[in-house]
C-alpha positions in Angstrom: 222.2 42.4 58.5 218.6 43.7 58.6 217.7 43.1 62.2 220.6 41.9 64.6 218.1 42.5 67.6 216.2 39.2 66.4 219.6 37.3 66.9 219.2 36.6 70.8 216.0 36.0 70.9 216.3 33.3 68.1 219.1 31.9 69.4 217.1 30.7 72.8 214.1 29.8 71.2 216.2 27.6 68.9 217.5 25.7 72.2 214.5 25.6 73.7 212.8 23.8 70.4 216.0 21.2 70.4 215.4 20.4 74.0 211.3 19.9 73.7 212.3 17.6 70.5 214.4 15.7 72.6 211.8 15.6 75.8 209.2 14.6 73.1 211.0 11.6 71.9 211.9 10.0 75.2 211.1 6.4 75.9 210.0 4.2 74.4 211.5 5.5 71.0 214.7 6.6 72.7 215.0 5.0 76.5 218.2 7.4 77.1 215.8 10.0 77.8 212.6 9.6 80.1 210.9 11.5 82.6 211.1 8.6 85.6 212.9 5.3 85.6 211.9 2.7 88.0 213.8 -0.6 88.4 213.3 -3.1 90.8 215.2 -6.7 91.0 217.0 -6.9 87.5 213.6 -4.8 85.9 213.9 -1.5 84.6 210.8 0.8 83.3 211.6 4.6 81.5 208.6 6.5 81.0 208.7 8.8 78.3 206.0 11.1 76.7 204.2 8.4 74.3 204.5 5.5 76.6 207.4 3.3 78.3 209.7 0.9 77.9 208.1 -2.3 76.3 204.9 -0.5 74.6 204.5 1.2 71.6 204.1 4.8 71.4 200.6 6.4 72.1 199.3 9.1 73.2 198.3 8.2 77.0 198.9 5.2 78.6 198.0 3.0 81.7 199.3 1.4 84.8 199.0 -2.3 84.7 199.2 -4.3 87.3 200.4 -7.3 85.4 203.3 -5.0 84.6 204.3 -3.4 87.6 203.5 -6.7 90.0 201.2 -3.7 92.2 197.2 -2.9 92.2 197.0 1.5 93.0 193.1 2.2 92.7 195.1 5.8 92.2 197.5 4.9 89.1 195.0 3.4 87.1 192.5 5.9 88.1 190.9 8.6 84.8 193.2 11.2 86.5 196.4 9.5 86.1 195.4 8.7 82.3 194.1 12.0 81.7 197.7 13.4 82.9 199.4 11.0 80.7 197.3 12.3 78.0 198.6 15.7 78.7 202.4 15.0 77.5 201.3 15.8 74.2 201.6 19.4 75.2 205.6 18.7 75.0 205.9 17.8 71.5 202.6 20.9 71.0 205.4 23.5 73.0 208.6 21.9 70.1 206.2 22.6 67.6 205.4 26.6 69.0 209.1 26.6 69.4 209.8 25.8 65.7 207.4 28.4 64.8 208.9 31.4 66.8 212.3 29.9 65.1 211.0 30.3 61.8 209.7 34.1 62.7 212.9 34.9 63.9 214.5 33.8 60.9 212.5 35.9 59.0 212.5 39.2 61.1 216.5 38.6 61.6 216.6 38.1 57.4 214.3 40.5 56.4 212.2 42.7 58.7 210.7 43.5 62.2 207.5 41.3 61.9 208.9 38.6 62.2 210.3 39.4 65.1 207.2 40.4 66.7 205.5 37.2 65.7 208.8 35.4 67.1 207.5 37.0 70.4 203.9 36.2 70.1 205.0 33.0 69.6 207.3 32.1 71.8 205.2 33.8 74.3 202.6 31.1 73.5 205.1 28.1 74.0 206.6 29.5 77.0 202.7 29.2 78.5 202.4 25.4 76.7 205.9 24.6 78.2 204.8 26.0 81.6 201.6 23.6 81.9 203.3 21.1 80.4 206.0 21.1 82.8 203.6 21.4 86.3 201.3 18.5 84.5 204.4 15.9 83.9 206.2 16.6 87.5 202.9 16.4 89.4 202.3 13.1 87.1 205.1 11.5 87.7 205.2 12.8 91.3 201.9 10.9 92.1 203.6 7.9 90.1 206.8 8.1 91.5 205.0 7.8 95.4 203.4 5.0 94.5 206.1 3.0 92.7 208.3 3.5 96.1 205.3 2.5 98.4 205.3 -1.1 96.4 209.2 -2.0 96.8 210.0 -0.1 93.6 213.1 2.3 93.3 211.8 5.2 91.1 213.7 8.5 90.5 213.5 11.3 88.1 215.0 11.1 85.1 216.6 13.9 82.3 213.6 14.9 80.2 211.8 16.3 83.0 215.3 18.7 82.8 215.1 19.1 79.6 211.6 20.2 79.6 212.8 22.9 82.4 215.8 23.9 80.3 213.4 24.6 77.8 210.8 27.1 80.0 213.6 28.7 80.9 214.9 29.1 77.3 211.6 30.2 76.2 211.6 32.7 78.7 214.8 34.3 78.0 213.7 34.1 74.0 210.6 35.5 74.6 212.2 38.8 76.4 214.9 39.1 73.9 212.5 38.7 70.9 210.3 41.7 72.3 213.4 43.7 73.3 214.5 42.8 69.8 211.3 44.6 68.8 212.5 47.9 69.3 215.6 47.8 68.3 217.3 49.3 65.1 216.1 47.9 61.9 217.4 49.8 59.7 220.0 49.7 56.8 222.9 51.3 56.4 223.6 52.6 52.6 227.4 52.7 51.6 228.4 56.1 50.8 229.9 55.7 47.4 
């Protein structure tokens, strides 16, 4: 094998990719996973990265009180959207993920570049995943709140875990891959 250092550090940023997929294709395209579920009476609502249940999947969405039965000047405030916007950076961090996989392939196939761009760039979707992960809990914090000040009961759901599985993957990869750096490289030749 050419470089058996690159094998941990591929390894996590392979699980971390898997779980941002997952995160990224929570409710409405897959209600199992969303980031808050809030039911009240025999209705249920999963918010997921491009929207929630009974919309079609955008980037950003709204509040409505038509929906939700509730007027918040602070849901459907540019603040809340603008957060809502942000949850692209989930699907951005998969992507960055996928890229450190495909340089880690490559340096533990062939040679130690790609493990130093498997570094670089799981460095750089460990920082995505990071901000990603502050923007969606304080989102859905601030949504949360208001959901249970209007009769609602909201709770967190499993892509907000997913999305922390995943920063915590990414940084485990990330030291591997430049630990993995400096390791040996080299090939052995048979002695014939």
């Amino acid at each position: 094998m050419a470089a058996g250092p690159a094998l941990p550090g591929l390894f996590f940023c392979f699980a971390a990719m898997v779980l941002l997929i997952f995160a990224s294709v929570s409710a409405p395209t897959w209600n199992a996973i969303y980031y808050l579920r809030a039911s009240r009476g025999g209705d249920t609502v999963h918010f997921g990265t491009f929207g929630y249940t009974g919309t079609g999947t955008h980037i950003g969405y709204h509040f409505p009180q038509s929906r939700f039965g509730f007027s918040s000047s602070r849901l459907s405030s540019g603040t809340v959207h603008a957060l809502t916007d942000t949850l692209i950076l989930i699907p951005i961090a998969a992507g960055l993920s996928g890229l450190a996989v495909i340089f880690g392939l490559c340096g533990a196939a062939y040679h130690r570049m790609g493990t130093v761009f498997m570094s670089l760039a799981a460095s750089l979707a460990l920082v995505v995943t990071l901000v990603a992960w502050i923007l969606e809990m304080t989102l859905f914090g601030i949504v949360r709140s208001h959901f249970r000040d209007n009769g609602w009961s909201a709770q967190y759901g499993n892509a907000s875990w997913l999305v922390l599985g995943a920063l915590v993957s990414l940084l485990v990869g990330a030291c591997m891959a430049a630990c993995g750096v400096c390791g040996p490289y080299r090939r052995r030749r048979d002695a014939y």
